[in-house]
N, CA and C of each residue as an Amber inpcrd file, in Angstrom:
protein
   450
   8.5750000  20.9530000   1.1270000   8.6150000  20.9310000  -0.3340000
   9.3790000  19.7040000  -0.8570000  10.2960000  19.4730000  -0.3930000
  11.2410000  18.4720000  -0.5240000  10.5460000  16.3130000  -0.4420000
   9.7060000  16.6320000   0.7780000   8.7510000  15.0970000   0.7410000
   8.4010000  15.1870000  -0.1890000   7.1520000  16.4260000  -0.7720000
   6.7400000  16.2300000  -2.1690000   7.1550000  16.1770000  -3.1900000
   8.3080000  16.2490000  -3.4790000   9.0770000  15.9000000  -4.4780000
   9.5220000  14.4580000  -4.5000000   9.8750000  13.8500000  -3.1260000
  10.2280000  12.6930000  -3.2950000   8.5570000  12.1900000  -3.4020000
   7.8710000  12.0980000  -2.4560000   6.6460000  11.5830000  -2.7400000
   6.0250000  11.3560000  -4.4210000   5.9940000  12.3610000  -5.1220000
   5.5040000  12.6080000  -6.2790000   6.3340000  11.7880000  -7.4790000
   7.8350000  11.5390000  -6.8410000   8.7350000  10.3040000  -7.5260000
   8.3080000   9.1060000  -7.1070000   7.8740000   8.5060000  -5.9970000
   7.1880000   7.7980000  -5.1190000   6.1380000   6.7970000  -5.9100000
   5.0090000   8.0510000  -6.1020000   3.6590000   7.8370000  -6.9010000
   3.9330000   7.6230000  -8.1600000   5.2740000   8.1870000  -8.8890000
   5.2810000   7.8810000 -10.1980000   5.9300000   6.2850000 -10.2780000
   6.5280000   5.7920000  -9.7260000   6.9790000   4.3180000  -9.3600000
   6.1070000   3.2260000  -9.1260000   5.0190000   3.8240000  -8.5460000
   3.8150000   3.0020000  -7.5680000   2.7530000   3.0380000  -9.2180000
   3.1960000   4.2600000  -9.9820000   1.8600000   3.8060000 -10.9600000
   2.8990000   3.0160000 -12.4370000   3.5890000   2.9150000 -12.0260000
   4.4150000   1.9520000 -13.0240000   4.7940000   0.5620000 -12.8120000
   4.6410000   0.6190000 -11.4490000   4.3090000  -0.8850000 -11.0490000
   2.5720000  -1.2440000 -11.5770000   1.6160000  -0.5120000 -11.2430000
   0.4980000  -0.7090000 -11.3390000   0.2700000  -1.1280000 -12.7860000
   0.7250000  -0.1120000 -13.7910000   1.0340000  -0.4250000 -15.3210000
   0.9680000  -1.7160000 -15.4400000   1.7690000  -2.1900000 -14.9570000
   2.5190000  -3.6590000 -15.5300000   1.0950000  -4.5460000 -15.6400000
   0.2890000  -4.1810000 -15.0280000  -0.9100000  -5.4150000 -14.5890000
  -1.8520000  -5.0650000 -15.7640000  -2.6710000  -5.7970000 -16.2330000
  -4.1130000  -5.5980000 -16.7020000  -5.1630000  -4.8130000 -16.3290000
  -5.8040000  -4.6110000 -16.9880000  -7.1970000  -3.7310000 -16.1390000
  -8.0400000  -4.7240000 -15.3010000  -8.3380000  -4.5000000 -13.8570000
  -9.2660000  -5.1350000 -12.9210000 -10.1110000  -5.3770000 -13.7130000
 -11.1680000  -6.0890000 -12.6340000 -12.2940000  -6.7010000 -13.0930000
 -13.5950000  -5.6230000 -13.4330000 -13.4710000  -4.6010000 -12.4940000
 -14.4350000  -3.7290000 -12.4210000 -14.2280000  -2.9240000 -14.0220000
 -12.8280000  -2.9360000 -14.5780000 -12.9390000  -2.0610000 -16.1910000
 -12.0540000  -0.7340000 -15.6520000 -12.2130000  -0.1300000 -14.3470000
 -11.5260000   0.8380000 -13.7010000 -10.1210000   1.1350000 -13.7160000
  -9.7550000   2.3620000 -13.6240000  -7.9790000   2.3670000 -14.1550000
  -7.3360000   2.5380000 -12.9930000  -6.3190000   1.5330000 -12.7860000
  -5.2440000   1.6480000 -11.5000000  -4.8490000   2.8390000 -11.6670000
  -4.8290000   3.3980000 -10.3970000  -3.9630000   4.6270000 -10.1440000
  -3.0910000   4.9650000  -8.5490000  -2.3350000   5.7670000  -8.9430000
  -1.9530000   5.9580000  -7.3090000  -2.0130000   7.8920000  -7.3510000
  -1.9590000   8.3420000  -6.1980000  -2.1020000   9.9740000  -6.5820000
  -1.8800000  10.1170000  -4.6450000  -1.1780000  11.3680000  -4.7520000
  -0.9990000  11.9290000  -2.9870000  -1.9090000  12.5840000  -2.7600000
  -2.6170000  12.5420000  -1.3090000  -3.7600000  13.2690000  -1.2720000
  -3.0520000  14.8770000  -0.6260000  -4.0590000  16.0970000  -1.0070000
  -3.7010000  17.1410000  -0.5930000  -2.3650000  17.5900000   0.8440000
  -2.7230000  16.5960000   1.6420000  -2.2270000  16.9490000   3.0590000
  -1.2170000  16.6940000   3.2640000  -0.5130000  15.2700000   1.7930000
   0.2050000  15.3520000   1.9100000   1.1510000  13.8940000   2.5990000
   0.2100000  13.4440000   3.2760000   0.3500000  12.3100000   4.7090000
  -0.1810000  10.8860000   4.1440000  -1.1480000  11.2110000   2.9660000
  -1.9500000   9.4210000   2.2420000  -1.5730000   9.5780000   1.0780000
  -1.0590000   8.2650000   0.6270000  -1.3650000   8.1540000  -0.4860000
  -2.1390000   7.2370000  -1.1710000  -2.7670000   7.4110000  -1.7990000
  -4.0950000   6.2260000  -2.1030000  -3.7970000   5.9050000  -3.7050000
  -4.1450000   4.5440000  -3.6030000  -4.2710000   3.4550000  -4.7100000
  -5.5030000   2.7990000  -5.2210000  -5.8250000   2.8890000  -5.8530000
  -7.2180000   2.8000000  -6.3590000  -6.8740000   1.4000000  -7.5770000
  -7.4050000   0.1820000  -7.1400000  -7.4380000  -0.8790000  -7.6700000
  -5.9520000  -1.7020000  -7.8100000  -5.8710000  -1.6930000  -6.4340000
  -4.1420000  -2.4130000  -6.1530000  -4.4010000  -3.9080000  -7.1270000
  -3.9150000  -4.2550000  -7.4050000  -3.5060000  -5.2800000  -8.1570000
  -3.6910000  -6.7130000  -6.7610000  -4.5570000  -7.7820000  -7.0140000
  -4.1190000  -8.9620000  -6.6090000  -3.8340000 -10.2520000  -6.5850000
  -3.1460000 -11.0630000  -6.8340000  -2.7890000 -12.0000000  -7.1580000
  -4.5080000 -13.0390000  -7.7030000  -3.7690000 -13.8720000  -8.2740000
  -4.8940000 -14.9560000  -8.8690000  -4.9090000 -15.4140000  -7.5000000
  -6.9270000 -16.0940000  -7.9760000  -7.1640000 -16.5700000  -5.8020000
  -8.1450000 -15.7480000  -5.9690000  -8.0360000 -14.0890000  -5.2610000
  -8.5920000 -13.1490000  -5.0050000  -9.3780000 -12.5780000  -5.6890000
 -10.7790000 -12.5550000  -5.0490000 -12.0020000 -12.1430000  -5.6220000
 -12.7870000 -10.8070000  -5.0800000 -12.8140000  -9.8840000  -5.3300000
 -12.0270000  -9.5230000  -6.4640000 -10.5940000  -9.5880000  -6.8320000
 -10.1440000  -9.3560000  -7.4740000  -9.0850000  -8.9410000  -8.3120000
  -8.0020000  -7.8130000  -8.0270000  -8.6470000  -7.2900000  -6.7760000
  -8.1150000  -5.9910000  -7.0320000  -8.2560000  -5.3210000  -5.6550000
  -7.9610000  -3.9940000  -5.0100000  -8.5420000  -3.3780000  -3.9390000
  -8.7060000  -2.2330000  -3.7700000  -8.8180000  -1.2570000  -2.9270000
  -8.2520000   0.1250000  -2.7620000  -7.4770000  -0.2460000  -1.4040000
  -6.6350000   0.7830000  -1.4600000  -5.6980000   0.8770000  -0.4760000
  -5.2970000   2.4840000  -0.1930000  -4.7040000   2.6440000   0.8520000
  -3.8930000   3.7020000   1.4540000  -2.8210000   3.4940000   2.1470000
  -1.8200000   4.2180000   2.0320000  -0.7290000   4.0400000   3.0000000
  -0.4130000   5.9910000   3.9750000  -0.7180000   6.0210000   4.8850000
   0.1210000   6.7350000   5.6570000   1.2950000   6.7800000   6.2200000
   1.6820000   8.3640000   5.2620000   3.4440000   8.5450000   5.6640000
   3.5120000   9.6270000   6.3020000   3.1690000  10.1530000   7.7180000
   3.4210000  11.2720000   8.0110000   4.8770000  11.5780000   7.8750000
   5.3520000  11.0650000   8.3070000   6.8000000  11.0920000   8.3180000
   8.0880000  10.6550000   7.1930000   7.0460000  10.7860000   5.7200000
   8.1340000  10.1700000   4.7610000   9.1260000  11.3130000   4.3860000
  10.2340000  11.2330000   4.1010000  10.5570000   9.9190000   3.6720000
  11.6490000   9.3800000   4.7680000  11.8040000  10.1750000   5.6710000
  12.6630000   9.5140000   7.0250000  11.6300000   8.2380000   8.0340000
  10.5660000   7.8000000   7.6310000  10.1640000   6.6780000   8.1970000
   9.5400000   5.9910000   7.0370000   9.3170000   4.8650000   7.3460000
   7.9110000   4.1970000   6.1470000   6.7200000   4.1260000   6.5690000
   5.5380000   3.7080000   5.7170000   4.8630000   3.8130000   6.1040000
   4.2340000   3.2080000   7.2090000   2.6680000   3.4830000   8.2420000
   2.8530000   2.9870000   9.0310000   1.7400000   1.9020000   8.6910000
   2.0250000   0.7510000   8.1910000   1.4320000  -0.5540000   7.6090000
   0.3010000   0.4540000   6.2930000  -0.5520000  -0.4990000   5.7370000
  -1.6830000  -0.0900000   5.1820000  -2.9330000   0.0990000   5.4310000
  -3.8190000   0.6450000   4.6780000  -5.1430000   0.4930000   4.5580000
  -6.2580000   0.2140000   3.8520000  -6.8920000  -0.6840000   3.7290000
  -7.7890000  -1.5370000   3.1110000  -9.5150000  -1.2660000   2.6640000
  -9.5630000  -0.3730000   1.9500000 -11.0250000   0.4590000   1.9360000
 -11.9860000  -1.3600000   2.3650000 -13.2530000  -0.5680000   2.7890000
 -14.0070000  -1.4770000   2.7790000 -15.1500000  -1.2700000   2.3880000
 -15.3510000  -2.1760000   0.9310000 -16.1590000  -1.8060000  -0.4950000
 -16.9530000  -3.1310000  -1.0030000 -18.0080000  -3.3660000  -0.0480000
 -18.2990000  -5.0500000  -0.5930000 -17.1750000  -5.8060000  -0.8800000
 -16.2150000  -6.0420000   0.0630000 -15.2770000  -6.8350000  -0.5050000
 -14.9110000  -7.5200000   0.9350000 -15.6340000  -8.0950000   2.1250000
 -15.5270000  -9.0790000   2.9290000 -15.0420000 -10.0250000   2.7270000
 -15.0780000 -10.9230000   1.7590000 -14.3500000 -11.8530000   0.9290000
 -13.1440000 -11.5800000   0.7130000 -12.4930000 -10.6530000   0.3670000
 -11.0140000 -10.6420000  -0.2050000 -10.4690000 -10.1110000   1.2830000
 -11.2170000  -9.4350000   2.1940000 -10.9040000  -8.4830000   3.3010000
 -10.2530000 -10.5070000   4.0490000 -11.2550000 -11.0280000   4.4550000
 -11.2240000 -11.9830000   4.7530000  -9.9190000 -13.1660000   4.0710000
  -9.7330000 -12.9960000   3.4110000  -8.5680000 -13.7090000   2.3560000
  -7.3000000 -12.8240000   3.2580000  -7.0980000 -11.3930000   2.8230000
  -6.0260000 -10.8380000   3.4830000  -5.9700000 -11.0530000   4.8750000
  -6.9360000 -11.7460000   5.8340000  -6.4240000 -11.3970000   7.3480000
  -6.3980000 -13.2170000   7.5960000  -6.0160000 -14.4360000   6.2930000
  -5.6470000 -15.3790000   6.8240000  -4.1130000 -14.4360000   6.2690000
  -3.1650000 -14.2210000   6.0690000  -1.9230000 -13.4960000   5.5740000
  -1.3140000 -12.8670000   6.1520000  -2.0180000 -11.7810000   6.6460000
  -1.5760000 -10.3020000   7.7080000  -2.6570000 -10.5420000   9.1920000
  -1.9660000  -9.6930000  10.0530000  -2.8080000  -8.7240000  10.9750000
  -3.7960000  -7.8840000   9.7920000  -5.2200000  -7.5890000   9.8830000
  -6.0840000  -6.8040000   9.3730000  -6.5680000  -6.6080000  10.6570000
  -7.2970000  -5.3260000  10.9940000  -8.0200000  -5.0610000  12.2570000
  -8.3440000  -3.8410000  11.6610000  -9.5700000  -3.5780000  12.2100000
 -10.1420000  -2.3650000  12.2600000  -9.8590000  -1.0090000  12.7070000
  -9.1140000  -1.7050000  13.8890000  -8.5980000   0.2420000  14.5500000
  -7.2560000  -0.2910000  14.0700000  -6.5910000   0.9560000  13.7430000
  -4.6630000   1.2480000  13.6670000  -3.9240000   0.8930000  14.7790000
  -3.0330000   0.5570000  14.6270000  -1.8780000   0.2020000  15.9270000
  -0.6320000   0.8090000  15.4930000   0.4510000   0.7520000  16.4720000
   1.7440000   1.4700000  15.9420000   1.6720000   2.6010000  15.3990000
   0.9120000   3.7870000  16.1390000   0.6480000   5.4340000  15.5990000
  -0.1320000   5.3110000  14.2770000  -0.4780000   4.0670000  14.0490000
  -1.4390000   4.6630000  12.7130000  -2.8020000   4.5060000  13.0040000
  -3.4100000   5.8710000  12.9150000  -5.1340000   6.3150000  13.5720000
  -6.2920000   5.1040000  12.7090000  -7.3320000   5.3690000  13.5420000
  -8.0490000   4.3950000  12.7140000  -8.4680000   5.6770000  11.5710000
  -9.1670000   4.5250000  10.9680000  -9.7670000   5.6060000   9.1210000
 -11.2250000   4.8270000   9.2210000 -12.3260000   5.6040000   9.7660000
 -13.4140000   4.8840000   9.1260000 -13.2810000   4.4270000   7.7240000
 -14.2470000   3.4350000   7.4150000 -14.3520000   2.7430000   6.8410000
 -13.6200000   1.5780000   5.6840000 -12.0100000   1.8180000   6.4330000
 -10.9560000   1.1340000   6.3910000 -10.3730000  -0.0420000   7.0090000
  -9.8210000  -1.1050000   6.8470000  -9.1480000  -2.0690000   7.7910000
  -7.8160000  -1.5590000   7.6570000  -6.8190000  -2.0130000   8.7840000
  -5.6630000  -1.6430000   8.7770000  -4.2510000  -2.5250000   8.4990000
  -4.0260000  -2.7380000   7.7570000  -3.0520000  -4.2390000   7.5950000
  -1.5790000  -3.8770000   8.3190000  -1.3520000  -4.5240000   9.1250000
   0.2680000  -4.3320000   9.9650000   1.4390000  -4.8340000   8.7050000
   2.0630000  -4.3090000   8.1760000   3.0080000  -4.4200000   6.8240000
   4.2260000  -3.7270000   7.0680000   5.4470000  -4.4320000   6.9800000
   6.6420000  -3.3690000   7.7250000   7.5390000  -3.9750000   6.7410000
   8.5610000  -3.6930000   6.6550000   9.7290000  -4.3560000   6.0100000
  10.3270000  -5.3090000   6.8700000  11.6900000  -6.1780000   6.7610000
  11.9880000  -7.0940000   7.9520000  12.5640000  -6.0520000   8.9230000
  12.0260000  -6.2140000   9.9000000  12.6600000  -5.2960000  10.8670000
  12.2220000  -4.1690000  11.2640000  11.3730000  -4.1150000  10.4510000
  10.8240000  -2.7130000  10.6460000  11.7640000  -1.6880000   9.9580000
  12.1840000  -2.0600000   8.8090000  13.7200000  -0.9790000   8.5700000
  13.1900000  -0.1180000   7.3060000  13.6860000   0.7310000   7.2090000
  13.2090000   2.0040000   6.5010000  14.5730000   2.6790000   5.8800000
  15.2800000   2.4880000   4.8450000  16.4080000   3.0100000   4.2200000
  16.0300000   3.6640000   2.8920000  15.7040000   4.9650000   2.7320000
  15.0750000   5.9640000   2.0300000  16.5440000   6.2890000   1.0820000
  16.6510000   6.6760000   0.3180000  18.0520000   7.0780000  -0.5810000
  17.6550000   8.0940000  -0.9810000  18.0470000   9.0980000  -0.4390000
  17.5910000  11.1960000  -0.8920000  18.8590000  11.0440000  -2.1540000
  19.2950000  10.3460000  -2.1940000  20.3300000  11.0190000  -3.7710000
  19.8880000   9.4480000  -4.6720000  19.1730000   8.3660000  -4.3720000
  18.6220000   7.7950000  -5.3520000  17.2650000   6.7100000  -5.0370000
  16.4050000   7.3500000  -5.0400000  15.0290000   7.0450000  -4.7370000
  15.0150000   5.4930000  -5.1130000  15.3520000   5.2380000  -6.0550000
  15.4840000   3.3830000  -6.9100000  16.1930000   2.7560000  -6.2340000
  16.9770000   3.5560000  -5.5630000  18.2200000   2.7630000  -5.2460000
  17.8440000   2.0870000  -3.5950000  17.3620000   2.5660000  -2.8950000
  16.4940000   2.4940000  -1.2330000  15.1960000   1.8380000  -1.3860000
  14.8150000   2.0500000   0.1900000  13.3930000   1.4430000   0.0350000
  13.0740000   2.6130000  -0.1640000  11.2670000   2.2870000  -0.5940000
  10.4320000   3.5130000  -1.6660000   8.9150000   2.8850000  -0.9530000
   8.2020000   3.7450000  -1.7450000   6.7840000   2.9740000  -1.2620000
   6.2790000   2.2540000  -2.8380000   6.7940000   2.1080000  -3.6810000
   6.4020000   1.1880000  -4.4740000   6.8650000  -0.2860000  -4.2410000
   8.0150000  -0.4910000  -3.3070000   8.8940000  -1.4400000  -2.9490000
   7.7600000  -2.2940000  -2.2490000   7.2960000  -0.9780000  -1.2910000
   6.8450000  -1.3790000  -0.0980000   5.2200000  -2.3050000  -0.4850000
   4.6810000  -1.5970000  -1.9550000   3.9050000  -2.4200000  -2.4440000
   3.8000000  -3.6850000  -3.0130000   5.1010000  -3.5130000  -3.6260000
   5.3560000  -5.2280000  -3.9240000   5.5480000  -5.8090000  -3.5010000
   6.1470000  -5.4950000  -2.1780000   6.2140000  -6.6670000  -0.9450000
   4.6020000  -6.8460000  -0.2830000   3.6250000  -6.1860000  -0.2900000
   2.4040000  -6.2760000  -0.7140000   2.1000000  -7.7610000  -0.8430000
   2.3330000  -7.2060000  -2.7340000   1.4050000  -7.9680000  -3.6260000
   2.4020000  -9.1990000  -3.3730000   3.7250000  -9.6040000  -3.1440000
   4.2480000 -10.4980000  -2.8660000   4.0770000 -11.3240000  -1.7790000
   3.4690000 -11.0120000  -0.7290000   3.1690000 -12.0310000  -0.0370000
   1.5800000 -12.3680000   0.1670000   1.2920000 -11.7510000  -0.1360000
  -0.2800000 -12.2490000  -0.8230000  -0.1660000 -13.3170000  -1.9500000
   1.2530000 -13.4750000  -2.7300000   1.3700000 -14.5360000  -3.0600000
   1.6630000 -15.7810000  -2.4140000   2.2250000 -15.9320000  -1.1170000
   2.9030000 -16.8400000  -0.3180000   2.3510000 -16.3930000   0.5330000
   0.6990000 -17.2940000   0.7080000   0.4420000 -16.7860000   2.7250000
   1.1030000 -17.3660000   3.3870000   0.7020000 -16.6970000   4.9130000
   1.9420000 -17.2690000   5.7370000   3.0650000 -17.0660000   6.4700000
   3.1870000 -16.0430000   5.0070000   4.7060000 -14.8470000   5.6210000
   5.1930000 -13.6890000   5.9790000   3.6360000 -13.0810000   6.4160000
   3.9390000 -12.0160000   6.7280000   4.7570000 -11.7310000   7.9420000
């Protein structure tokens, strides 16, 4: 009961980052929402830097283990968007099957995305105050500004 509570603070962070942006190209409304199980949370028209054609993506992140781990990298729907798929894997690892316990997802790529170190500092008495998974998105959309550094 307790993940979902933080989770659901989580998603409300992740769609207030999303806020900040314009509406994609497609007209479609950014969103983020936890899926039933509990374990994905999916983003529907991630935001991406100027460059990127589209504009925008779907994504997932799996947290079996939030909020005592992060997630384990992302996932990259694959939606006529070879082109931008292709843009993200001069940047990141993208690959098709998961590595580091994260399963493959048909019809997903998998982007390897960690913090430095792989470090994961969750704050149970202040969610803002730790890493979060909205953090974990802007470090995202931030180095998709600066290839190179992942």
């Amino acid at each position: 009961m307790l993940k979902q509570t933080y989770l659901s603070h989580d998603v409300a962070g992740i769609q207030a980052f999303l806020d900040e942006f314009d509406a994609p190209a497609n007209g479609e409304r950014r969103e983020a929402a936890v899926m039933p199980s509990g374990e994905i949370v999916v983003v529907r028209n991630m935001p991406l830097p100027d460059g990127f054609n589209p504009d925008y993506v779907d994504l997932a992140l799996y947290v079996p283990r939030y909020p005592g781990t992060p997630p384990i990298g992302l996932y990259v729907l694959r939606k006529n968007n070879a082109a931008t798929i292709a843009q993200l894997k001069a940047i990141f690892n993208v690959l098709r099957a998961g590595h580091h316990e994260a399963p493959t997802v048909p019809n997903y790529d998998w982007i390897c995305l960690a913090f430095a170190d792989n470090r994961w500092s969750f704050n149970i008495n202040s969610p803002n105050a730790g890493d979060n998974l909205r953090k974990f998105l802007i470090r995202f959309y931030n180095l998709c500004l600066t290839p190179g550094r992942s």
